[in-house]
C-alpha positions as CSV (number, residue, x, y, z in Angstrom):
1,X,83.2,97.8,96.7
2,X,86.7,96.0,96.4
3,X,88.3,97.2,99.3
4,X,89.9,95.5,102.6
5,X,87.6,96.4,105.9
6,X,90.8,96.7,107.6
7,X,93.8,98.6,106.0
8,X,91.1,99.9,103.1
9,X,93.2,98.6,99.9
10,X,91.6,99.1,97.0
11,X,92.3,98.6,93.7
12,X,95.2,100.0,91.8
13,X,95.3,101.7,88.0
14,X,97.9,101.3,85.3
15,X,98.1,100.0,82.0
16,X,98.6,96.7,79.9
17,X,101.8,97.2,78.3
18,X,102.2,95.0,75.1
19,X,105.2,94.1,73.0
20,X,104.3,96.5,70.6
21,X,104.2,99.5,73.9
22,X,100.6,99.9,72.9
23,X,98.9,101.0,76.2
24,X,95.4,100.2,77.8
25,X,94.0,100.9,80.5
26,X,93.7,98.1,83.3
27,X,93.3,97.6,87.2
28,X,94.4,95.1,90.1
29,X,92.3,93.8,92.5
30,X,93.4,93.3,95.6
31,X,93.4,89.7,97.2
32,X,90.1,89.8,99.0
33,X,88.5,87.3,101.6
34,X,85.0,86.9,103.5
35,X,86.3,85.7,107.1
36,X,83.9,85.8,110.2
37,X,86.1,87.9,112.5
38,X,85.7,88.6,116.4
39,X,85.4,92.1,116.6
40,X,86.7,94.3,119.5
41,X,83.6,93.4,121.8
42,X,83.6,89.9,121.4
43,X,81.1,89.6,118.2
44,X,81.7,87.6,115.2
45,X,81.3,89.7,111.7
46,X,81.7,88.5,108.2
47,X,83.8,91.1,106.7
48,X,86.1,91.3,103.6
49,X,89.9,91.8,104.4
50,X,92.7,91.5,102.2
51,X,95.2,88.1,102.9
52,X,98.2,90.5,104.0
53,X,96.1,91.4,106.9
54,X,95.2,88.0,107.5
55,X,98.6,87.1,107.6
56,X,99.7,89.7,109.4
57,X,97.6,88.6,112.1
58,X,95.5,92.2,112.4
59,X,92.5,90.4,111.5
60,X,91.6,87.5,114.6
61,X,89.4,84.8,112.6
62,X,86.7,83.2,114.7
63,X,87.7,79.0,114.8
């Protein structure tokens, strides 16, 4: 599933809006990444976290 290991985003709903205001349905994904992480006891995990956690410095990616 498309969701961050971390803070759990997931994807958001909404429509496509065109010129015209004809409406369909459409979703955004968010910005996922496979890191190998150190966990809390020292292992290293490949998990999927989204790039603002990343950047935010709550994941720690294994050099």
């Amino acid at each position: 599933m498309k969701r961050c290991e971390v803070c759990g985003k997931s994807p958001t709903y909404g429509h496509s809006v065109s010129h015209a205001n004809n409406k369909t349905k459409r979703r955004w994904l968010p910005n996922l990444q496979e890191v190998r992480a150190k966990m809390n006891n020292g292992a290293l995990k490949r998990i999927k976290v989204c790039t603002q956690c990343i950047k935010s410095g709550r994941v720690m990616k294994a050099a």
